[in-house]
N, C-alpha and C positions, 0 to 999 in steps of 0.2 A: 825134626825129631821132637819126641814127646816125653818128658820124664816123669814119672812121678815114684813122689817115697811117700812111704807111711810108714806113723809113728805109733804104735799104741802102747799104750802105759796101763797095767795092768796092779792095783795093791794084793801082794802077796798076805802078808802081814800088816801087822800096825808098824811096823820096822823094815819093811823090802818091796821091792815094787819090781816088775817081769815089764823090761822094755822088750817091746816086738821089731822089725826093721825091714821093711819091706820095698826094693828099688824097682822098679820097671822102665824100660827102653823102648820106642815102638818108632822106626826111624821112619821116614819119608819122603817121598821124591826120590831125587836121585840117592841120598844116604843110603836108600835100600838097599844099592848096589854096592855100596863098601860095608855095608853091615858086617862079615863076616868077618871082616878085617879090624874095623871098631869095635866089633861088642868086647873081644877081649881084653880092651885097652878099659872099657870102662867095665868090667869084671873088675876086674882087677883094681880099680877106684872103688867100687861100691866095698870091697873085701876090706880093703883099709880104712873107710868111712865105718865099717860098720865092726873092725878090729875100735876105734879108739871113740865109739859111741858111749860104752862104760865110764870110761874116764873123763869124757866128758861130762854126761850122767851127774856122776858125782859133784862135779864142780857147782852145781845148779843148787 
């Protein structure tokens, strides 16, 4: 399998900046065959990575 995120940071203002969040999945080999089974599992991780990317954000 192959992932890749991206990040792009975007200045709104001189006070706000627009984070972008972008995951992709591209499995292989045999993975293909359970793809349909995985991808939701990792759905569902990208949605919570990218629920608590804000509050991370912030920390930085």
């Amino acid at each position: 399998m192959t992932a890749t995120d991206v990040m792009r940071l975007k200045a709104e203002s001189a006070v706000a900046t627009r984070l972008s969040y972008t995951a992709s999945l591209q499995f292989k080999g045999l993975a293909r065959l359970a793809e349909p089974f995985l991808r939701r599992e990792f759905e569902t991780l990208a949605d919570k990575v990218a629920d608590r990317l804000p509050t991370a954000a912030e920390a930085l």
